[in-house]
MILO-172499 format. One record per residue (C-alpha): residue in three letters; y, z, x. Coordinates in steps of 0.5 Angstrom, whole numbers, padded with zeros to 4 digits, always signed. Each point is the difference from the previous one (the first is absolute). Example, Ala and Ser with C-alpha at 12.3 -4.5 7.8 and 13.67 -1.06 7.14 Angstrom:
# residues 2
ALA-0009+0016+0025SER+0007-0002+0002
# end
This chain:
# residues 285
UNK+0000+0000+0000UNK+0006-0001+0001UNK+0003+0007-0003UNK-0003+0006-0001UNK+0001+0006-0001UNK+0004+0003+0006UNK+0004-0006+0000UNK+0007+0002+0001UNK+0005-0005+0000UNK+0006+0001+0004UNK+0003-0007-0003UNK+0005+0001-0005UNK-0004-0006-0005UNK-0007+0001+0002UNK+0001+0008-0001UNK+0002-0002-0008UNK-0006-0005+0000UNK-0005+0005+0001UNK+0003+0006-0004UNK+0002-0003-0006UNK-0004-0002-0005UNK+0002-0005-0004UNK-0001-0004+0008UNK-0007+0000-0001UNK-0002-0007-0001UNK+0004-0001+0006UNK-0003+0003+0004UNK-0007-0002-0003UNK+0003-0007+0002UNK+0001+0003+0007UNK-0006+0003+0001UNK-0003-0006-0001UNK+0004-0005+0005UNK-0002+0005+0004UNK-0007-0001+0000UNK+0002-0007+0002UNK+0004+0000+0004UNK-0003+0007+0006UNK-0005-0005+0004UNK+0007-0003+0002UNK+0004+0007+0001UNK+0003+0002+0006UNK-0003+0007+0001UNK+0005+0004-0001UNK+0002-0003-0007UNK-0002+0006-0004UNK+0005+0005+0003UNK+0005-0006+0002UNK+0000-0001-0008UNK+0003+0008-0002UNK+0007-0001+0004UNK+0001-0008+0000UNK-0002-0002-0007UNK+0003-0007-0002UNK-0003-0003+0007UNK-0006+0002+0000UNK-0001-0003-0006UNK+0004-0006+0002UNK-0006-0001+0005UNK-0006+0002-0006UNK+0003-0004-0005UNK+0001-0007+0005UNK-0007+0001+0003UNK-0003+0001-0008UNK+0004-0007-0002UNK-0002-0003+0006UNK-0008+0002-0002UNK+0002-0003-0007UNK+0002-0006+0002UNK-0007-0001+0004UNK+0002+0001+0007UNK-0005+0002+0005UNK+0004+0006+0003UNK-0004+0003+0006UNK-0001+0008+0001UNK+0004+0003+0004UNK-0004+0002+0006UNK+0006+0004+0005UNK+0007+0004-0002UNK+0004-0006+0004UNK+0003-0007-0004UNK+0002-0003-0005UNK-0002+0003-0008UNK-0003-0005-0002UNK-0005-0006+0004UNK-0002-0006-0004UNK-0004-0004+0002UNK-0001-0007-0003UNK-0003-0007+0003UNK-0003+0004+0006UNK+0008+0002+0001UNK+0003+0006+0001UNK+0006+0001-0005UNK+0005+0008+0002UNK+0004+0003-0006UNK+0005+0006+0003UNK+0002+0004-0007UNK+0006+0004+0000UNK+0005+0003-0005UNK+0007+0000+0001UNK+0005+0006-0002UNK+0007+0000-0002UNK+0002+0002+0006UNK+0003+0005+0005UNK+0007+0000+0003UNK+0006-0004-0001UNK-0004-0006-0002UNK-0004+0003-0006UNK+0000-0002-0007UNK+0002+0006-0004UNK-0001+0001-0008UNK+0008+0002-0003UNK+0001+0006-0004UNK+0001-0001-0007UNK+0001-0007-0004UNK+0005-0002+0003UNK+0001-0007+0002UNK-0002-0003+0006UNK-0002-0006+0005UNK-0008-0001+0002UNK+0000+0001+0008UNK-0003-0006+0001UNK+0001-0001+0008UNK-0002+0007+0000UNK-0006-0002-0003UNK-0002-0006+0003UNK+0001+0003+0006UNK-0006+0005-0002UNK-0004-0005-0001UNK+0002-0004+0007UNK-0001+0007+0004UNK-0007+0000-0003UNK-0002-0006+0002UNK+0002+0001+0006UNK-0003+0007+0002UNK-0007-0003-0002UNK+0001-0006+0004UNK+0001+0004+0005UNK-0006+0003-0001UNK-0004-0006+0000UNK+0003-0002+0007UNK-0003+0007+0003UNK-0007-0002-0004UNK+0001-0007+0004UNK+0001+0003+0007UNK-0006+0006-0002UNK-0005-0006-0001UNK-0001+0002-0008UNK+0001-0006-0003UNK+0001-0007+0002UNK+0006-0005+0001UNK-0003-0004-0003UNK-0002+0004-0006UNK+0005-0001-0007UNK+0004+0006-0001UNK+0003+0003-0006UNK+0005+0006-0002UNK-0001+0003-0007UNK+0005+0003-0002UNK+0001+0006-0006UNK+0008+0000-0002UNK+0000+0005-0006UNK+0002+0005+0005UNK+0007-0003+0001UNK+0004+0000-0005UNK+0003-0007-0005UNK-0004-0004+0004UNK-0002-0004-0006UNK+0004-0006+0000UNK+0000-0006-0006UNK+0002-0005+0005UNK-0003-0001+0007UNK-0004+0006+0002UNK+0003+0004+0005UNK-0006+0001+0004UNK+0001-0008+0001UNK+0007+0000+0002UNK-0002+0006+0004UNK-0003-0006+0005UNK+0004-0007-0003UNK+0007+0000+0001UNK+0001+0000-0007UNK+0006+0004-0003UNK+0004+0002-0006UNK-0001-0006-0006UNK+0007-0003-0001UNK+0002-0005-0005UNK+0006-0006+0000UNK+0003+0000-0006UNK+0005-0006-0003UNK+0005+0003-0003UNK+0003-0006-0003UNK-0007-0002-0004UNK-0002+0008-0001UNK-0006-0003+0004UNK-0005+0003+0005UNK+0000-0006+0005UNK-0006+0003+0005UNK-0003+0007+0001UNK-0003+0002+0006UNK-0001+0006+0005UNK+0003+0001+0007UNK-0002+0000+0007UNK-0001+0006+0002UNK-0003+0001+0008UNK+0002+0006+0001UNK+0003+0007-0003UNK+0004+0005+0004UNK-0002+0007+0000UNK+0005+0006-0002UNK+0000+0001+0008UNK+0003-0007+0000UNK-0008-0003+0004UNK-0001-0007-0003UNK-0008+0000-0003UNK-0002-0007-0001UNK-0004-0001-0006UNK-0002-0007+0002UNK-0007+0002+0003UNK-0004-0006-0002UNK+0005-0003+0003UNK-0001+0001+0006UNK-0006-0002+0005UNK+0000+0008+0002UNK-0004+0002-0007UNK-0004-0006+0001UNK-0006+0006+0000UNK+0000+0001-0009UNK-0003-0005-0003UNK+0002+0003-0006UNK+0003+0007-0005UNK-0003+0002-0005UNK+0004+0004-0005UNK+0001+0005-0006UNK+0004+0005-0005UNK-0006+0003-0001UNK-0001+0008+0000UNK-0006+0004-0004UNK+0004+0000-0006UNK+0000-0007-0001UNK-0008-0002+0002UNK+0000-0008-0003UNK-0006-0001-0003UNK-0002-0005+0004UNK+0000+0003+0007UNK+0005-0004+0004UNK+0003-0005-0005UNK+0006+0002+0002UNK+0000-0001+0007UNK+0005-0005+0003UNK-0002-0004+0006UNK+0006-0003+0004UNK-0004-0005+0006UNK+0004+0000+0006UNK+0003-0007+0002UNK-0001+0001+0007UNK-0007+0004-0001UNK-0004-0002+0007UNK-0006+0001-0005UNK+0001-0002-0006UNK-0003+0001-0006UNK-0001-0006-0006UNK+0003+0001-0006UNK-0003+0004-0006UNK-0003+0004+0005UNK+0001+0007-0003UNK-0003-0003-0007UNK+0005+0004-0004UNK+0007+0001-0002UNK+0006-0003+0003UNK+0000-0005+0006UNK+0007-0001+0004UNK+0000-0005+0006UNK+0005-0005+0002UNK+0000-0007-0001UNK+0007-0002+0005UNK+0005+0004-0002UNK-0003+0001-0007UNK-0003+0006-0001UNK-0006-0002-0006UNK-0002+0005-0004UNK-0008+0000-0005UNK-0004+0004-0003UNK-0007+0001+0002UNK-0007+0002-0003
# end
């Protein structure tokens, strides 16, 4: 079992998961992605999970999806590398998980008091969301020079974003314009026909932080992260399961990706990629 008797959780929302009744088909649900999911667990998953919650979730709750979706994922066999290994084709595929927060410091995105209005931080999410790619890719380098995965291998961040606060977005997701240069949607109105003439987003390569360092949001841009094949994404949390395990993932391939992954490889939920400098959007499955 995942929980028993003696757990004693000190994350403030799994401690209200496991005390309150009306949570108890949720943590039946809990139990039983667990079963799925401990042959593929670190070690240190049980205790782990008590204190950092929302991410040990985010790397159950991927690997389950994975597994649903009919991968050949591989027990893991030693603490060190990346959370998930696929292996497809007689080829290795990694997937590094992580979950961003709001935030620390002058950069952090902090929820306003009251109901008063306010403006959607929205560089400061992006650059979330650009600082967690680039924490993990620079995992993936120190996997590289250890010998844990191969050059040659596809790599992919998976990312949880229901940690960093009003990053739901209805136009393009920010964790896209975390590495495309895609800003703000603009608009060229004709005021003498009361017309849109043209809508459009603008070029974004770069943010500069509070501290005035510019953090270029262009990565799959740029040869140097050629490593990442892809991003896959979600807003999900444990109060949001989808029925069908992973429909709501987003996979957003890398243009410049040293390996590529064909299209519709995720077999589920939105595929982003580009095509020139047009960024194309479809569902799949």
């Amino acid at each position: 079992m995942l929980f028993d008797e003696k757990t004693v959780p000190t994350d403030r929302v799994l401690r209200r998961i496991w005390q309150e009744p009306k949570f108890a088909e949720l943590r039946a649900r809990l139990e039983s992605m667990w079963l799925r999911y401990e042959p593929y667990a670190d070690r240190d998953f049980r205790p782990r999970i008590l204190s950092q919650f929302h991410a040990c979730f985010w790397e159950m709750y991927l690997t389950y999806s994975l597994l649903d979706f009919g991968f050949d994922i591989k027990k893991k066999h030693r603490h060190e590398g990346p959370d998930v290994h696929i292996i497809e084709a007689g080829q290795s595929i990694w997937v590094e998980a992580i979950a961003p927060s709001a935030g620390n410091g002058p950069d952090s995105i902090s929820i306003p008091d009251g109901n008063e209005a306010f403006l959607v931080p929205e560089d400061k999410i992006v650059l979330r969301f650009t600082s967690a790619v680039a924490e993990k890719y620079g995992k993936y380098q120190k996997y590289l020079s250890k010998g844990l995965v191969s050059n040659y291998d596809p790599f992919i961040i998976a990312i949880n974003g229901q940690g960093v606060p009003f990053s739901s977005d209805d136009g393009i997701p920010y964790i896209v314009q975390s590495v495309l240069p895609f800003g703000l949607p603009s608009i060229i109105f004709n005021f003498d026909t009361g017309e849109v003439e043209k809508s459009f987003y603008t070029y974004r390569p770069s943010i500069d932080k509070s501290s005035g360092v510019t953090i270029s949001t262009d990565l799959f841009l740029s040869e140097d992260y050629a490593g990442i094949s892809g991003l896959i994404y979600t807003q999900t949390d444990v109060t949001n399961i989808p029925n069908k395990a992973g429909s709501d993932f987003l996979f957003l391939h890398n243009p410049l990706a040293r390996n590529p992954l064909q299209l519709a490889w995720l077999r589920a939920g939105l595929e982003y990629r580009m095509d020139g400098d047009n960024l194309m959007c479809r569902r799949i499955g």
